[in-house]
ROLUM-910065 format. One record per residue (C-alpha): x, y, z; residue number from 1; residue in one letter. Coordinates in nm, 2 decimals. Example, Ala and Ser with C-alpha at 12.3 -4.5 7.8 and 13.67 -1.06 7.14 Angstrom:
px:1.23&py:-0.45&pz:0.78&num:1&residu:A
px:1.37&py:-0.11&pz:0.71&num:2&residu:S
//
This chain:
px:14.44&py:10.04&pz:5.97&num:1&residu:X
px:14.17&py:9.79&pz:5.86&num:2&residu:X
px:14.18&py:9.59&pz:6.20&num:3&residu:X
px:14.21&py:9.87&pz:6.36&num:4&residu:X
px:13.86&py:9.95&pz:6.19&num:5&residu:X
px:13.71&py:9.60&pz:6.22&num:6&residu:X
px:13.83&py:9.57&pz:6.65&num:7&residu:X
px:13.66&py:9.92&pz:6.67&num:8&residu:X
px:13.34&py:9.80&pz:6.47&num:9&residu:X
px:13.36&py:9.49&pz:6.72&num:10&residu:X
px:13.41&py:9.68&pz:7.06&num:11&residu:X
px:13.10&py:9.88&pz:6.91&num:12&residu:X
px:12.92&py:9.58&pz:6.85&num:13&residu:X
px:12.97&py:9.43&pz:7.16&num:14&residu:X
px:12.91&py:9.75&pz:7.40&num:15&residu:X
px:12.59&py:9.75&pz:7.24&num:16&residu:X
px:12.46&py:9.46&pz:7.33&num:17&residu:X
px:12.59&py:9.46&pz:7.72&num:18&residu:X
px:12.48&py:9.79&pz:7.74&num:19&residu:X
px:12.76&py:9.97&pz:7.82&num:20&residu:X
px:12.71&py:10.23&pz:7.51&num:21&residu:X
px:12.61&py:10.59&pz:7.61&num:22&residu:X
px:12.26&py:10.70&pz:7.63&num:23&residu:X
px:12.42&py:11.02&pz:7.46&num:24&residu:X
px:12.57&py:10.82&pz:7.20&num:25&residu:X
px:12.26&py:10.59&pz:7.12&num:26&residu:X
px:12.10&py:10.90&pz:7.05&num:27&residu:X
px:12.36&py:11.03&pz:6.83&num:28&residu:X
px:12.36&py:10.69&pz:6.67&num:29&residu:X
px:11.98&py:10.71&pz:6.59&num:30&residu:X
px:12.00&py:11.07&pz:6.46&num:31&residu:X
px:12.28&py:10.91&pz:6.19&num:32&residu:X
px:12.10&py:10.64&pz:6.11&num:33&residu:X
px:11.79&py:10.87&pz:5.96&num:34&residu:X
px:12.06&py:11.05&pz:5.72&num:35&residu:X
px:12.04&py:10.94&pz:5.38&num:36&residu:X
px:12.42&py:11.04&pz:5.21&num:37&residu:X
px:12.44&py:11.10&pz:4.83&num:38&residu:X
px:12.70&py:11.35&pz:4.69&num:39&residu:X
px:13.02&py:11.37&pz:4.55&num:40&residu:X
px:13.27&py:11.44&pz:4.83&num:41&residu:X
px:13.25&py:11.37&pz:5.17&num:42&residu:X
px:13.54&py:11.48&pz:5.48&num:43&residu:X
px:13.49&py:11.35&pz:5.81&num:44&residu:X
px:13.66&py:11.52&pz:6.10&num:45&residu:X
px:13.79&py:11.26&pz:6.35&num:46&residu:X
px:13.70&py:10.96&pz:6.27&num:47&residu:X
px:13.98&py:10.79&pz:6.42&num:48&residu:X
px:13.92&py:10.41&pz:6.35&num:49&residu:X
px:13.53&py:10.46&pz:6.39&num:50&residu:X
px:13.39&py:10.61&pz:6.07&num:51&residu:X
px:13.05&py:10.73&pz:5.99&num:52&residu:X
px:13.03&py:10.51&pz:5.67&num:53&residu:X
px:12.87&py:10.21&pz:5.85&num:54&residu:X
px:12.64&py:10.46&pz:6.03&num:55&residu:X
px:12.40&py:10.65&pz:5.83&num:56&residu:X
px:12.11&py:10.52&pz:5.65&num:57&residu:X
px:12.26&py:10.49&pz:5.30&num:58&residu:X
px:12.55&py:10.58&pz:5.17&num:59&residu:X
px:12.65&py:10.65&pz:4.80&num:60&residu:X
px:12.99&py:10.89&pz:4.81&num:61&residu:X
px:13.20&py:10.91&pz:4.48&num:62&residu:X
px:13.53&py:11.06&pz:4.71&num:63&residu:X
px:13.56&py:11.02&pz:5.08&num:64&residu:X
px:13.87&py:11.13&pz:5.31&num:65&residu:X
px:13.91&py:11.22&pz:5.68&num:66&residu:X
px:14.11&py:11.48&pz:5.88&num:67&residu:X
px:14.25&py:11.39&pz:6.25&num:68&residu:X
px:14.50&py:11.57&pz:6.47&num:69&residu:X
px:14.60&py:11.14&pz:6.46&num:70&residu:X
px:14.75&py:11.30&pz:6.84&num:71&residu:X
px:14.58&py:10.94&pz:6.98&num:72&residu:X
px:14.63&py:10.72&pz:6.75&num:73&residu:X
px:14.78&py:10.62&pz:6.47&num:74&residu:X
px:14.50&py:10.64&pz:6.22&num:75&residu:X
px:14.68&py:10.77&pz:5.89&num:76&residu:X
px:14.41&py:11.03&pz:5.78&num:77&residu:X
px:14.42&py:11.20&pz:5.43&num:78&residu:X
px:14.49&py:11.51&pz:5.62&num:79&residu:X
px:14.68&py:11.51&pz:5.95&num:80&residu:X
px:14.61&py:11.85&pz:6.11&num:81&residu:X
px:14.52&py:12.00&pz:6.48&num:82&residu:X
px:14.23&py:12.24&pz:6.42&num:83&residu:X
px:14.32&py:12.40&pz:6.74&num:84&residu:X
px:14.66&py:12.55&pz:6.58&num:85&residu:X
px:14.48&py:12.71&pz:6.26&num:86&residu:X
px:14.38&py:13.10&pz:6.22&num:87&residu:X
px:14.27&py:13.34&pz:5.98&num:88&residu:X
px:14.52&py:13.55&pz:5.90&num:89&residu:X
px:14.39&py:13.88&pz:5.65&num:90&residu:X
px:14.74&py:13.84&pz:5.52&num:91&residu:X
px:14.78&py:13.53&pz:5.43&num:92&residu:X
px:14.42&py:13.35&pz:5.49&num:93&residu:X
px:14.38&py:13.04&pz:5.68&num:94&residu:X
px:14.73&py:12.91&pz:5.85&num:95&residu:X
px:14.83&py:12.65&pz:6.04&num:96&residu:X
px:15.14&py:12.67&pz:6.32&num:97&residu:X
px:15.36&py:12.48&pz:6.13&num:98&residu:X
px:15.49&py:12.51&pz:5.76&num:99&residu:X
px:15.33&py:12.19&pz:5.66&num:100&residu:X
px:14.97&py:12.26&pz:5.80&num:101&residu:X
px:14.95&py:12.53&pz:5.52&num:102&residu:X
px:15.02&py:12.29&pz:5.22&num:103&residu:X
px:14.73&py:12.06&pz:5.40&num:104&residu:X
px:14.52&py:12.34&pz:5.43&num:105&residu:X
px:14.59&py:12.43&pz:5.05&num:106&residu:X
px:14.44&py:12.04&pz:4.99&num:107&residu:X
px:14.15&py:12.01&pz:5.21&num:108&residu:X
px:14.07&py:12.33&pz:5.02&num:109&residu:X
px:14.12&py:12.19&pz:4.70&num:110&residu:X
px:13.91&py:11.86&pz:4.82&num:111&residu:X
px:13.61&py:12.10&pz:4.87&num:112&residu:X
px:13.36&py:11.84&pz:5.01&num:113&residu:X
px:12.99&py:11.91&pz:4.94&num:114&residu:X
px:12.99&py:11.74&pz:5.29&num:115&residu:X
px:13.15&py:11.75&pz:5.61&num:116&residu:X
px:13.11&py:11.53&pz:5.92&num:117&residu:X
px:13.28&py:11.68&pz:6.25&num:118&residu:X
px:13.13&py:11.43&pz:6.53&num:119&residu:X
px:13.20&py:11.41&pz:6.91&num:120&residu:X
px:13.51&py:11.60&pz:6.81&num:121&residu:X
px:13.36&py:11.97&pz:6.95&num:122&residu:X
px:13.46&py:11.88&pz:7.30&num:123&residu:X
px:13.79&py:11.91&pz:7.24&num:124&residu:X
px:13.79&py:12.21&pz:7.02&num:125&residu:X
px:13.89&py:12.52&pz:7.23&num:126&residu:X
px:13.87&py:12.79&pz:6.93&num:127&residu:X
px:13.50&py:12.69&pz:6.78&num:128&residu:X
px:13.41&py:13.01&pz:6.62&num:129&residu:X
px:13.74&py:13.01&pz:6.41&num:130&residu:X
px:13.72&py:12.60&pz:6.36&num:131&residu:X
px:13.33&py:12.66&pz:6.23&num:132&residu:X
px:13.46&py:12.93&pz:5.98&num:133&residu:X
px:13.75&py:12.72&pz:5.87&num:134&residu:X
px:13.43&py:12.45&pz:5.81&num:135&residu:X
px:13.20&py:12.68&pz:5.58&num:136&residu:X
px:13.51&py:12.86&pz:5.43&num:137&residu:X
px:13.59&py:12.50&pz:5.26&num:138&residu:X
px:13.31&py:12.35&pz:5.18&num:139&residu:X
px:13.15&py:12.34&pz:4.84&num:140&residu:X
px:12.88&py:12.59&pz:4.76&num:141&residu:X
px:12.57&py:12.49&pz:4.89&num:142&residu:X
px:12.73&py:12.23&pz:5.12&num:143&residu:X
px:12.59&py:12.11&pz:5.44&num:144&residu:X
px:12.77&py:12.04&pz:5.79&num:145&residu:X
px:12.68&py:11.73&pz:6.01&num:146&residu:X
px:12.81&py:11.81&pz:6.35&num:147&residu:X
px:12.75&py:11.71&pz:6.74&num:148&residu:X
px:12.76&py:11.88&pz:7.06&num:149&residu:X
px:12.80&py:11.77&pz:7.40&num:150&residu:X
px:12.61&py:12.04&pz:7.64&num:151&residu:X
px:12.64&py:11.80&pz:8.01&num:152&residu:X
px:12.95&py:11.52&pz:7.97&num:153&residu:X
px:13.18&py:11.45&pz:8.24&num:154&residu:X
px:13.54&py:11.51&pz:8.11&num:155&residu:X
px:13.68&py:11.18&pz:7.94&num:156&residu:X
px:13.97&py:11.08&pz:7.79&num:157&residu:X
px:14.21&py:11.26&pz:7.62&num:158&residu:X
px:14.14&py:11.48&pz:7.93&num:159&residu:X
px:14.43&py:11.69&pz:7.84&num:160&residu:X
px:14.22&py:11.79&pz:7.54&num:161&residu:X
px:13.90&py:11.80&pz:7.64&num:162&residu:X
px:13.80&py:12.13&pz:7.67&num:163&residu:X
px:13.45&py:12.29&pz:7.61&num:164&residu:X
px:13.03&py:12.22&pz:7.64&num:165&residu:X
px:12.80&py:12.38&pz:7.50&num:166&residu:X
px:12.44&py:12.54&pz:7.54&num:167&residu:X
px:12.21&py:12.53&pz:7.25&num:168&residu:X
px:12.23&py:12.91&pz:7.20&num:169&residu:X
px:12.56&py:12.88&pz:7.20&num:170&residu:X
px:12.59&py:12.68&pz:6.91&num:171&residu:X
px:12.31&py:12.92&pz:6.71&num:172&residu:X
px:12.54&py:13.17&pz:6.77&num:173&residu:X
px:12.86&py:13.00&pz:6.66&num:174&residu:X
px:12.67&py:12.92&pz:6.33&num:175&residu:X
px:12.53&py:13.25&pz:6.29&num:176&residu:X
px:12.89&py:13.38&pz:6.32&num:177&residu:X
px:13.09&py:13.15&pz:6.11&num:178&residu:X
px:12.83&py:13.23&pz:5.82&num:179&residu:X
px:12.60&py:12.92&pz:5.80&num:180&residu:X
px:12.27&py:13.03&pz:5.66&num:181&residu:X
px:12.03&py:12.75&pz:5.80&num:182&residu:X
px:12.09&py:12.47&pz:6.03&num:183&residu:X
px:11.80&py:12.16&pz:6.22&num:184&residu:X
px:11.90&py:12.11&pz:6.57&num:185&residu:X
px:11.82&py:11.80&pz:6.78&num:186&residu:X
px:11.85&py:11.82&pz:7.11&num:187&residu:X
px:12.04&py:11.47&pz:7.29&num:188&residu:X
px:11.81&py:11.48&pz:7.64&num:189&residu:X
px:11.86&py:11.33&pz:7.99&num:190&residu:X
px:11.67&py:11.01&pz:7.97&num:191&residu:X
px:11.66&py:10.77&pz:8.32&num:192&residu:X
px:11.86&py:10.97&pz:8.44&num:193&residu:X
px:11.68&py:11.23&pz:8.44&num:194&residu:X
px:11.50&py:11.26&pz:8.83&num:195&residu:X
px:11.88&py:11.28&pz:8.98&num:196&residu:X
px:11.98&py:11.52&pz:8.74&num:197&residu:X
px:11.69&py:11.79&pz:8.83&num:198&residu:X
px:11.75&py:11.66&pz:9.21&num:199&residu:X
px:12.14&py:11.75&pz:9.17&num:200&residu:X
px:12.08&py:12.08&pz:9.04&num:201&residu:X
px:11.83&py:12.13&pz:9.33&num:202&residu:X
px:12.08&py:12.02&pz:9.59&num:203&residu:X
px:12.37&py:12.17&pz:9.48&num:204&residu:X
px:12.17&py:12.51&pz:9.49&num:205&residu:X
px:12.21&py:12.58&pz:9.11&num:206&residu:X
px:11.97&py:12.80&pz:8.97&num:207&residu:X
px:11.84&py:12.65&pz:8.65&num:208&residu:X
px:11.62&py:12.80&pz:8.39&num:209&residu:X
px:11.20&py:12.73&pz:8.51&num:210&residu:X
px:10.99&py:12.58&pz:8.29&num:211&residu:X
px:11.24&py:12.46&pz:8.02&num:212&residu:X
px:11.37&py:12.15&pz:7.88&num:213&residu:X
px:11.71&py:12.35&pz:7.82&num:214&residu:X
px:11.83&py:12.23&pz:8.15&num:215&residu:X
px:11.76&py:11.82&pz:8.08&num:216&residu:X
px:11.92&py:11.87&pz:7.69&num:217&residu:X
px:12.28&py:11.70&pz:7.75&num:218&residu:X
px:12.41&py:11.81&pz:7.35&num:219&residu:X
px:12.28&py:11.88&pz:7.05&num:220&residu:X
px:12.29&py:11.71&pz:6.65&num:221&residu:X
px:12.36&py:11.97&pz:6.41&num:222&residu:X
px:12.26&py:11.97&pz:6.02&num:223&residu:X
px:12.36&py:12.32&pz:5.90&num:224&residu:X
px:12.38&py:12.43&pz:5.54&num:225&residu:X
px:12.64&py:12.69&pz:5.41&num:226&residu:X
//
C-alpha cells in the first residue's frame, strides 16, 4: 500500500508540472492547502491511494483512518463499505446490505471523528441526502465536514459509478436536510475556459440563469459544521 501511495504522490507530482492536472482540481488543491488540521480523529472518505495528509496546510491528527467501497482498488481502508448500500432504518438505525456492513457501521460509529474528509467522492454517490445524514449522524459533537462537489464534469472513470452533479442550491439544501447547522461554500469556477463555455450554452440554445456567475461555477468546496 505504501508504493501504491508514493506512485500516486509521483503521478501527482508529475501531472503538475506538464500540466495535465485539472483546472477543477488545482482549485480544489488550493482550497486544501489554506486548512489548517488539528483534532483528535480524522476519517477520510475515499482516499484510495491519494490521501489528504500531504495536502492541507498543517496537519497535527492523534487518530486517522479511511473508508472506501476499495470497488477499484485494492487500497485496504480501516473500513471497507459502499455508502450507496446503507439506509436508515427506524427499526434498527443505520444498515448496510450485507451483514458485515452493520458491524462496520457499529465501528466507524464508535471511531466518531471530530473530522471528516469526503472529497471528489460525491460524483459517484447516487443517495446524498441519506449519505450526508449518515456523515453528521457520526461525527463527534461539534464536528465539522470537508467535502467537494462537482457542478459541470464530463463523466470519467469508474463510469459505471458515476452518477450525479450538483448545483450550489442543491448542496444548501442537502446540508440543510441532513442537519448541518453552518457550512462556507467556495465555488470551483470556469477559468480559460470560460468564453466557450457561455458560447456552448448559447449555441446549444440552453437557457441559462442572466446575470449570474451560477452558470460559470463548475463545483463547489464545502466546510460544514454539525
Amino acid at each position: 500500500m505504501k508504493f501504491q501511495i508514493i506512485k500516486t504522490h509521483l503521478k501527482n507530482k508529475i501531472f503538475n508540472l506538464i500540466g495535465k492536472t485539472s483546472l477543477s482540481r488545482i482549485q480544489l488543491n488550493r482550497w486544501l492547502k489554506s486548512v489548517d488540521i488539528k483534532t483528535d480523529k480524522v476519517l477520510e472518505v475515499g482516499p484510495s491511494f491519494n490521501p489528504v495528509i500531504n495536502k492541507v496546510r498543517s496537519w497535527k491528527v492523534n487518530r486517522y483512518k479511511t473508508l472506501d467501497n476499495n470497488l477499484e482498488a485494492d487500497c485496504n481502508p480501516n473500513f471497507s463499505l459502499d455508502l450507496n448500500h446503507i439506509r436508515f432504518s427506524d427499526k434498527y438505525g443505520w444498515i448496510g446490505k450485507r451483514k458485515k456492513d452493520n458491524r462496520v457501521i457499529k465501528e466507524v460509529f464508535k471511531f466518531s471523528p471530530n473530522i471528516i474528509f469526503c472529497l471528489e467522492v460525491m460524483e459517484y454517490i447516487y443517495k446524498p441526502n441519506e449519505v450526508l445524514a449518515f456523515f453528521h449522524d457520526f461525527l463527534s459533537k461539534d464536528g465539522t465536514l470537508y467535502i467537494s462537489f462537482h457542478s459541470i464534469y464530463p463523466v470519467h472513470e469508474p463510469y459505471k459509478y458515476d452518477s450525479l452533479r450538483y448545483t450550489k442550491w442543491g448542496v444548501i439544501n442537502l446540508l440543510k436536510d441532513s442537519g448541518f447547522s453552518k457550512w462556507e461554500i467556495e465555488p470551483r469556477t470556469v477559468t480559460v475556459g470560460k468564453s466557450e463555455l457561455l458560447s456552448f450554452y448559447k449555441k446549444e440554445k440552453m437557457r441559462a440563469l442572466k446575470n449570474s456567475d451560477l452558470i460559470i461555477e463548475t463545483g463547489y468546496l464545502v466546510k460544514a459544521e454539525k
